[in-house]
Each structure stands twice: as structure tokens, then as C-alpha cells.
N, C-alpha and C positions, 0 to 999 in steps of 0.2 A: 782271964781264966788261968789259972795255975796248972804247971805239969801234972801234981797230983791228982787233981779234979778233973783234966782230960783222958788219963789211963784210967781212972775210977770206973767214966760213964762211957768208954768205947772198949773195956776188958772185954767184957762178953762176944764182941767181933775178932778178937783175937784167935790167927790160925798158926803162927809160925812166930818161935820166938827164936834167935841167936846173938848173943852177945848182950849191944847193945841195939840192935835191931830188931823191932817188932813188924809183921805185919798182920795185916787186919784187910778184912772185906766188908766195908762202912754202905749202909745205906746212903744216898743221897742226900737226903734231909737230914742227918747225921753229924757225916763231913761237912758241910756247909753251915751246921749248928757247931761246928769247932773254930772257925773264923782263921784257919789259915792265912796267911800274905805271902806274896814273893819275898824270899832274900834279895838283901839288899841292893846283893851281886850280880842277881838277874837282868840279861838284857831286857831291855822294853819287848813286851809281844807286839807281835806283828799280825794284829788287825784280821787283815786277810785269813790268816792260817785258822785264826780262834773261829772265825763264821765257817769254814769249812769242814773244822771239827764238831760244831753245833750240829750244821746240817750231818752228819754222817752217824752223830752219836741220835741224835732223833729218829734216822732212816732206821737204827741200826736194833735200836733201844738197849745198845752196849757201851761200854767204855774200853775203847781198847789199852792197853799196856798198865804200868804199875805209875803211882802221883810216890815220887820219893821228899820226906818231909825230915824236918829233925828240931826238935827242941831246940832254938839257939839260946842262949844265957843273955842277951840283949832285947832280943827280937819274936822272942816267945815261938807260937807255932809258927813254922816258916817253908813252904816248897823252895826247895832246888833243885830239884827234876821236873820235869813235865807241867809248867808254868802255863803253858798254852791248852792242852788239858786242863787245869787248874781253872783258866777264865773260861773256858770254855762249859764248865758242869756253875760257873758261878750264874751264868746266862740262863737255865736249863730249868725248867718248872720243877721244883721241889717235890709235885705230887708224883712224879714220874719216879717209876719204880725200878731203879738203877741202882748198882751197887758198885761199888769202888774199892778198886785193892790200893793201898797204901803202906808203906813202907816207911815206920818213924825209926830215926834214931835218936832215943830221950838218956839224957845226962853228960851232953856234946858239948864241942866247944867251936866256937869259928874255925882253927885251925883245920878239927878234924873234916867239918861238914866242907870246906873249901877242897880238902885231899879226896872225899868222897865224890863230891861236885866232877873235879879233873879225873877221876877215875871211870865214872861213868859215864866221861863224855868224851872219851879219848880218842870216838870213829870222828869226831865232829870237831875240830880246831874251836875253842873260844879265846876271842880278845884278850889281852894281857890288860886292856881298858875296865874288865870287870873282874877279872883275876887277881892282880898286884893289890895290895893296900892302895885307901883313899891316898895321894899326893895331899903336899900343903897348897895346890891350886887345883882345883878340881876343874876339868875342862871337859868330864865324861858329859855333862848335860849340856854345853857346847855340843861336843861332837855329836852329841845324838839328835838333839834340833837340826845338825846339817845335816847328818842321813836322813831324816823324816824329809827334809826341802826332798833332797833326791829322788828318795822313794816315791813322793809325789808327782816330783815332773816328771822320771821317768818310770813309770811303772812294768811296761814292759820288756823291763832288763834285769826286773829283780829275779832272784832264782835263789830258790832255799836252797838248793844243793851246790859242788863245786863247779863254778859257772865259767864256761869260755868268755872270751872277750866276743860283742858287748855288753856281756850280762854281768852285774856283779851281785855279792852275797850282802844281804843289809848288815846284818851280822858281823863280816870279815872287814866290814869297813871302820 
């Protein structure tokens, strides 16, 4: 699908435009008929978190907080915020009458969507593993097969937040 033909058939959800930032309050079956993917850059979700949000957006029949998206020039429509959200309404019965604020930035470029990325995430330290440009030897899918070993043998030492010793962050590793 093309940029044009996504603003075409989600204008009418539009509540707030600036700049190059639109947002929009999307039906469920909507957004999920826009076929979002993670950027590239995104860490792997963490399993755990996405059933948690399942179970709570179900209990809740809400979505909490805003899915930040942006046109990439490679990568068409693409989340870099709230990716766990993201899989979490991809889980979720389409009949369910849920509505989603979403926040695209259309006519971007990596550069910018990467400064907006660190900008929004700036309570939350991210990896320089998903930050920096790809290397001429890529070892991010390395290193993330060994956190998954970890995460699986030890599971009760992961901790999403900044964790004492012996817990560490899957993330920060």
C-alpha cells in the first residue's frame, strides 16, 4: 500500500495535525487493515509483556497510551514506539470495538524517525546494538539468540525496569 492510499482511507480519523505529525483515533479493524511492522531497529518483544497487555486491554476494553508510527522511505508503514502494544492489538479479535490513537510521521526519513525514536525514549536507555547503523558484521541476531538462552534459563531475574543485581534487563543486555 502506498503513503497516499493510507492518508486517503484513514483522513476521516484524523484529530490533530502538526507539522509532519498527524494523529488519528483508528478503529481496530482499521489499523490492523494498515498492515504496520516493526522498524527495523526495534528490539525483539518480549513475549511475556505482549500477553500481559492482551490480558489487560481485554479486561479493560481500552488501549492504553498513543502506537507512534512513521512512513519510512524503505520500510513503508512502520511502529517505533510501542511495538508491544503493536503485537499485542495484532493478537486481539478484530470484532472488538477498540479504538487506537496513533501518531504517524508521513514524508520522513530514517535519520529523522531514529532522532524521534531517542527522543521518546530518553526515560528508558536503548542499546547502541539497535541504535548505531547495521556494522559490516552483524552479531545483533547473535546477541539476541543469547539473551533469549538467558531469558529462558533464568526467568526470574528478568526485570523490565532498572534492576539490582541478580536481576538483569533483557533489553540492556
Amino acid at each position: 500500500m502506498s503513503q497516499e492510499f493510507i492518508r486517503k482511507h484513514i483522513h476521516e480519523y484524523r484529530v490533530k495535525e502538526a507539522g509532519d505529525r498527524v494523529t488519528y483515533v483508528l478503529p481496530l479493524d482499521e489499523l490492523l487493515g494498515r498492515r504496520p511492522k516493526p522498524w527495523s531497529r526495534q528490539r525483539p518483544v518480549d513475549e511475556g509483556r505482549v500477553t500481559a497487555i492482551v490480558t489487560t486491554i481485554q479486561e479493560r476494553s481500552d488501549v492504553d497510551g498513543m502506537l507512534l508510527m512513521a512512513w519510512h522511505p524503505a520500510e513503508d508503514l512502520v511502529v517505533y514506539d510501542g511495538q508491544h502494544r503493536w503485537t499485542a492489538l495484532t493478537k486481539l479479535d478484530t470484532a472488538l470495538p477498540l479504538e487506537v490513537v496513533v501518531e504517524i510521521l508521513w514524508n520522513t526519513t530514517e535519520e529523522h524517525i531514529h532522532r524521534e525514536f531517542v527522543r521518546v525514549n530518553q526515560s528508558m536507555p536503548v542499546s547502541e546494538l539497535y541504535l548505531a547503523p547495521k556494522p559490516d558484521v552483524d552479531i545483533r541476531s547473535d546477541i539476541e539468540a543469547y539473551v533469549r538462552i538467558l531469558v529462558k534459563k533464568y526467568p526470574d531475574f528478568v526485570s523490565t525496569k532498572k534492576p539490582n543485581r541478580p536481576n538483569f534487563n533483557r533489553d540492556m543486555l
